[in-house]
C-alpha positions in Angstrom: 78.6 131.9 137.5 76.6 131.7 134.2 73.3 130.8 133.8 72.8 127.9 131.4 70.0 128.8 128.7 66.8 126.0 129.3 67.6 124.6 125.8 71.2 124.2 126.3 70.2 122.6 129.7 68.4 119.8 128.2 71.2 119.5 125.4 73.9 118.9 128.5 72.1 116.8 130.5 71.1 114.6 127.8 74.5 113.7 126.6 75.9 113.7 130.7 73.2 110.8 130.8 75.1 109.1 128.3 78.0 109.0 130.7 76.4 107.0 133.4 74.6 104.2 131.4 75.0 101.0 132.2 75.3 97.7 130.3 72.2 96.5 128.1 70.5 93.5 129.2 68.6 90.9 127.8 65.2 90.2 128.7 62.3 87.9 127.8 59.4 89.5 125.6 57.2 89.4 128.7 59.6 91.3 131.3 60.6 94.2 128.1 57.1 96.7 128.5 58.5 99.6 129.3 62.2 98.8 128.7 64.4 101.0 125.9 65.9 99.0 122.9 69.3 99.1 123.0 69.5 97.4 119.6 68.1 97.8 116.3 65.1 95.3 116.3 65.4 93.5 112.3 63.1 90.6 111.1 64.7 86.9 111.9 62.1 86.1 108.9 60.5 87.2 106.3 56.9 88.1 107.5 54.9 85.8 107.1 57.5 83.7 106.7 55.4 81.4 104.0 52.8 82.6 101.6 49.5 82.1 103.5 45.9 82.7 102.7 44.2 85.9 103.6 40.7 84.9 103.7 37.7 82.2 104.5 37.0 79.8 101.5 39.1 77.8 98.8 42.7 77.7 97.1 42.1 77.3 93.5 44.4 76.3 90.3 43.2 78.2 87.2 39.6 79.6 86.0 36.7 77.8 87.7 34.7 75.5 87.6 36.8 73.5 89.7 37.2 69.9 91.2 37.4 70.3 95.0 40.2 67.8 96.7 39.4 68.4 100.3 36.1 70.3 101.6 37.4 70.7 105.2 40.5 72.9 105.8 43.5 71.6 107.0 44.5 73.1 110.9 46.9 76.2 109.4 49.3 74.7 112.0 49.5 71.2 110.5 50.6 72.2 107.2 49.0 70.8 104.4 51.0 68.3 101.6 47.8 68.7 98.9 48.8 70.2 95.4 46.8 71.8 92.7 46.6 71.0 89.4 44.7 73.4 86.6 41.0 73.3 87.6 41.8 71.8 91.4 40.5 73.4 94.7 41.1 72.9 98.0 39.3 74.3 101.3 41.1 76.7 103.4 41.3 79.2 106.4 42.8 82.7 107.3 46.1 81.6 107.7 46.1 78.2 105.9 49.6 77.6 103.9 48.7 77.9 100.4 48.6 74.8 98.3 51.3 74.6 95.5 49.9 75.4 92.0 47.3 77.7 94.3 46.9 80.8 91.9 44.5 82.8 94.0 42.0 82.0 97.0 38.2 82.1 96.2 36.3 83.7 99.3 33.5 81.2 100.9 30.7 84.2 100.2 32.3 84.1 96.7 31.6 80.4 95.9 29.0 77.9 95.1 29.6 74.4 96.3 27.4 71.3 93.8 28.7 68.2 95.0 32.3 68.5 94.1 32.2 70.9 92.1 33.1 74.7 92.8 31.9 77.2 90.8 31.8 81.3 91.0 30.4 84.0 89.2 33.6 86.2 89.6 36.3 86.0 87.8 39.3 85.8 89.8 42.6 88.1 89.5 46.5 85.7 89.8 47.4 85.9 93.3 43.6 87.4 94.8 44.0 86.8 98.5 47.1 85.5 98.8 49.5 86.8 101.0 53.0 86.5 99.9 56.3 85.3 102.1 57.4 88.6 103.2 54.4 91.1 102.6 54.7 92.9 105.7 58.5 92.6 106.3 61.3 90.8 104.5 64.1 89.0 106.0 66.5 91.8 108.0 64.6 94.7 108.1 64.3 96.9 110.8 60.9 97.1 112.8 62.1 99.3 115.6 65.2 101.4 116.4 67.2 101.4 119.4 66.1 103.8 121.7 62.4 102.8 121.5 60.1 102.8 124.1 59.0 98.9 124.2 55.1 99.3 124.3 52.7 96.6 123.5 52.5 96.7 119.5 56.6 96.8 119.6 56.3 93.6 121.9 54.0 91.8 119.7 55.9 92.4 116.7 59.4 91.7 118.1 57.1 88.2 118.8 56.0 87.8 115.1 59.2 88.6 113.9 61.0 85.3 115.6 62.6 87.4 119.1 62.5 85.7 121.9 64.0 88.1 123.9 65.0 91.6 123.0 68.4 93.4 124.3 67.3 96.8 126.6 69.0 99.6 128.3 70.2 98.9 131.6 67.5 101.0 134.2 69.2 103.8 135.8 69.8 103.4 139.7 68.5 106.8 141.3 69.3 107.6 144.8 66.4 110.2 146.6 67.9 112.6 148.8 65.3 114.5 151.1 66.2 117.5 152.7 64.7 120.1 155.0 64.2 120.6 158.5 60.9 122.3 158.5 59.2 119.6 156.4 57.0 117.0 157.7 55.8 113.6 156.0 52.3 112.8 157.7 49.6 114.8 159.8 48.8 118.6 159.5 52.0 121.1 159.2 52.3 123.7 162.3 53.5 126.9 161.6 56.8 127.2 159.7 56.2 123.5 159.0 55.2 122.3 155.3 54.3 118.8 154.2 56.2 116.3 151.8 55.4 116.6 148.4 58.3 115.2 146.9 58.5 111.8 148.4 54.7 110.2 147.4 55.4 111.6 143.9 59.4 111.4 142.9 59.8 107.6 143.0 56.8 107.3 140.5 58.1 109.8 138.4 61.4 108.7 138.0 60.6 105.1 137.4 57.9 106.7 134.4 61.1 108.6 133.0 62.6 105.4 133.3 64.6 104.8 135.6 64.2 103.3 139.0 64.6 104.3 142.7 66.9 102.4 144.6 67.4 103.8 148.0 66.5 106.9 149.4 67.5 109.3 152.4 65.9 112.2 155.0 68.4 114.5 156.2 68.3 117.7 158.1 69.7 121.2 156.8 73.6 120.3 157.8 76.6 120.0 155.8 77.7 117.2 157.5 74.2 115.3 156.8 74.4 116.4 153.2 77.4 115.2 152.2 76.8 111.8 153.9 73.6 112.0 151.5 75.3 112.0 148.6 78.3 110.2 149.4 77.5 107.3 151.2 77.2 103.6 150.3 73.7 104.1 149.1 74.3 107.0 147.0 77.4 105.4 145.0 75.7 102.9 144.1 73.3 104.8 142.0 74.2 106.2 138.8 71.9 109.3 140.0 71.5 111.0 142.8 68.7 113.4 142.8 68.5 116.1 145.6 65.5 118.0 147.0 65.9 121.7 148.5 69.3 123.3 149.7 69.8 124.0 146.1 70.5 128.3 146.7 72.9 130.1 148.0 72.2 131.1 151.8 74.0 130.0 154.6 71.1 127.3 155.0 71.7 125.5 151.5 74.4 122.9 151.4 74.1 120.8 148.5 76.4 123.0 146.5 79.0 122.8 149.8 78.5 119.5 149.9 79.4 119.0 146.7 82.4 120.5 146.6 83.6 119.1 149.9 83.7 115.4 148.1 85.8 116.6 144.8 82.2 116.8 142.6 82.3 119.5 139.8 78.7 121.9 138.9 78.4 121.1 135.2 75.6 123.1 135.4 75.1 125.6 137.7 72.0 127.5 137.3 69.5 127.5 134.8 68.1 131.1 132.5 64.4 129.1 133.5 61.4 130.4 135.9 60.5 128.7 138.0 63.6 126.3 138.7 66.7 128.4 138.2 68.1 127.7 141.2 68.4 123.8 139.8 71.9 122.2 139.2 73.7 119.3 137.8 77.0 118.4 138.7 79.5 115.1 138.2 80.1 113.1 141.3 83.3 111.3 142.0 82.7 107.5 140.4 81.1 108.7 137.2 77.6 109.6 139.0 75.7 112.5 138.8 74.0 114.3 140.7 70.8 116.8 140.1 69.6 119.2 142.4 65.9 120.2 142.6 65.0 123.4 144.1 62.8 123.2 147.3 59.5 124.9 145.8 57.6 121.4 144.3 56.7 123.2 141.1 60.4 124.6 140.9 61.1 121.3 141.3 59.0 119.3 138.8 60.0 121.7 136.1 63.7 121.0 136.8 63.1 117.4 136.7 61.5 118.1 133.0 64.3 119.9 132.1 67.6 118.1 133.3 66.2 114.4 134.7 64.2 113.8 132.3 66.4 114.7 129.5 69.5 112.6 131.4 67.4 109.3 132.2 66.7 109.6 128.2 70.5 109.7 127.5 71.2 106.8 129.7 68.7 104.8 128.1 69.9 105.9 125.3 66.7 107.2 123.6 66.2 110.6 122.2 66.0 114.2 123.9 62.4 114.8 124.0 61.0 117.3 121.0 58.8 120.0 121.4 55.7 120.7 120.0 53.9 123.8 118.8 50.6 125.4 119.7 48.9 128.4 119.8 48.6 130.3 122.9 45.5 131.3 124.7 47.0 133.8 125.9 49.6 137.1 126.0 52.6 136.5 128.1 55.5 140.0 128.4 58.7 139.7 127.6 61.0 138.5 130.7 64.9 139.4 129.6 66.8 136.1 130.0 64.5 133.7 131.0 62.6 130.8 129.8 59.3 130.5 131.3 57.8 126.7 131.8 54.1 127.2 132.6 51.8 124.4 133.2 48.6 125.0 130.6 45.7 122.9 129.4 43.9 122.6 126.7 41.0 125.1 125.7 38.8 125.0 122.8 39.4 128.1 120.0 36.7 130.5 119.9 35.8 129.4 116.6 33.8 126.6 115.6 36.9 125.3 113.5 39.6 126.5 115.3 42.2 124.4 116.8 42.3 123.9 120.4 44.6 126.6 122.3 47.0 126.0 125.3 46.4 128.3 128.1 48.5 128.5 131.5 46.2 126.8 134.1 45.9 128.4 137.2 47.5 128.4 140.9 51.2 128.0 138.3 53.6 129.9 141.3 57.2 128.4 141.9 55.2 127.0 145.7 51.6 125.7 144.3 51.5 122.2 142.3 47.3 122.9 141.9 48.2 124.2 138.5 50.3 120.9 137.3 47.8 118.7 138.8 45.3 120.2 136.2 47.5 120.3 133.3 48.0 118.6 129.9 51.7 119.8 128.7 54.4 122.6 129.6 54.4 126.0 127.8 57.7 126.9 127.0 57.7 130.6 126.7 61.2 132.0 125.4 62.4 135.4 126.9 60.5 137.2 124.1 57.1 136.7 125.2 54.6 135.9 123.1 50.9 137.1 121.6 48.2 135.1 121.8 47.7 132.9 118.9 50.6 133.0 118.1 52.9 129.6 118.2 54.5 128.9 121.1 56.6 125.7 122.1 55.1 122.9 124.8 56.5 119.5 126.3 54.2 117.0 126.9 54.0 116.2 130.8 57.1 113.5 130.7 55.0 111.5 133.5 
């Protein structure tokens, strides 16, 4: 069995995720924060979709002095029939529709009003303050690309732009699979017990990665249990089953067992990362797959940055994560083979103009989640090591 390397793990289970997505859906503009495009978002319009004034004050025909028509604005929404011959004005508002023969609009603070006559001491440029059909966007052109996260200014121009609803990737159904004998879900562990720290925190965390927890099991450490897990009617229905502990190779982990028993395949066995390299992917019967987390919770949250995170991305068709660079606080020794993910935070340089440095925050072993609970972004040290201040690779925390 071969060890995948943590960059070719993200690369696989991105495009597996591909495999299990489902149909896009359309959705009203209010239901689509937090939903992926599944299509190109383009202009219905040209925005604006009619020339429109940009400021306070008066639509003018020509070089002042001019006659004013109208000294109240029309409401933008009304419209407005009036038309401007040379030496003609007309009042109007942010957003008015501009008169035709308008040349330019003549700011309020701009303008002296005698009677009805309008004068100015500036002399005005063709087109000063008029905003022209299709300024910000013309008819057809793309705004957003599919595979965007829908946030608030994406919603609000999908809005402008004439959408009432917007077509989004389907959310992935996950099915929770709980394992372990020895763990307990309330009250104070006894000896050899532990507490839960997968179940408060996994739901939440899948549903940030986008997708969304749809039933959920306990088992005990049996084979039996296991593969009724991952196999019954609750599990194939999801598109994902995710799996907590029993992810080794002792006579008390059965995932891998389990898997086998029910005609599933490991497409990944093992990944070259620490801590986590006990974690797995595999394909499950009915086009689902299934990822197993190691027991250890940060094992476990690193695995779900490296494989469900990069999979619920592929089903939602959006892109595999980048990485980006910062200089370490810190020396880390080589560790043949490995990739080392190492919660850090944020430190200020030792120089007044330095850039801020990441440096591993503390209580980081495979058992302890102290150090992620404190933490800004993922170190991603490579098997070389690396010298402090020099570059090194981070993912921002996917949750």
């Amino acid at each position: 069995m071969e060890d995948h390397q943590w960059a070719a793990a993200r690369e696989d289970a991105h495009a597996l995720g591909a495999r299990i997505a489902g149909a896009p859906e359309s959705v009203p503009l209010h239901q689509a924060g937090g939903r992926i495009l599944a299509a190109d978002l383009v202009t219905a319009y040209p925005m604006p979709h009619c020339a429109t004034s940009a400021m306070d004050g008066y639509a003018v025909n020509g070089p002042g002095p001019w006659r004013l028509l109208k000294a109240l604005a029309a409401n933008p929404g009304a419209g407005d029939n009036t038309a401007l011959s040379a030496g003609e004005a007309t009042a109007v508002v942010t957003g008015s529709l501009i008169p035709e023969g308008a040349t330019s609009i003549l700011r309020v603070e701009h303008s002296t009003l005698e009677g009805a006559t309008l004068t100015s001491d500036r002399t005005l440029r063709a087109g000063a303050d008029i905003r022209p059909s299709g300024t910000e966007a013309v008819a057809g052109e793309l705004l957003a690309a599919a595979g965007t996260l829908l946030r608030a200014g994406v919603i609000a121009t999908a809005a402008v732009a004439g959408h009432d609803e917007l077509l989004v990737a389907a959310v992935p159904a996950v099915h929770l699979v709980f394992t372990g004998d020895e763990v307990i879900t309330s009250g104070h562990p006894g000896p050899g017990q532990v507490r839960d720290g997968f179940s408060p925190v996994l739901p939440q965390v899948v549903a940030a990665l986008g997708g969304s927890v749809a039933s959920s099991s306990r088992i005990g450490d049996t084979l039996a249990a296991t593969v009724a897990a991952i196999d019954g009617d609750e599990a194939r229905a999801a598109a994902l089953v995710v799996t907590t502990g029993g992810t080794g190779f002792s006579d008390r982990d059965f995932v891998r067992a389990a898997v086998r028993s029910i005609g599933g395949e490991e497409i990944i066995s093992s990944v070259a990362m620490r801590p986590g390299h006990p974690s797995m992917v595999a394909l499950l019967p009915g086009n689902r797959l299934l990822v197993a987390l190691p027991g250890n919770p940060l094992a476990a949250l690193m695995a779900v940055a490296t494989l469900v995170d990069p999979i619920l991305r592929g089903a939602c068709g959006s892109e595999l994560a980048t990485l980006g660079s910062a200089s370490s606080a810190t020396d880390f020794a080589v560790l043949p083979g490995r990739t080392r993910l190492v919660p850090a935070r944020w430190v200020p340089a030792s120089g007044a103009r330095g850039p801020d440095l990441l440096a591993p925050a503390e209580h980081v072993a495979p058992a302890m989640l102290r150090g992620l609970a404190a933490a800004d972004a993922i170190l991603v040290v490579g098997p070389g090591g690396v010298a402090a201040g020099d570059p090194v690779p981070y993912l921002r925390l996917p949750w």
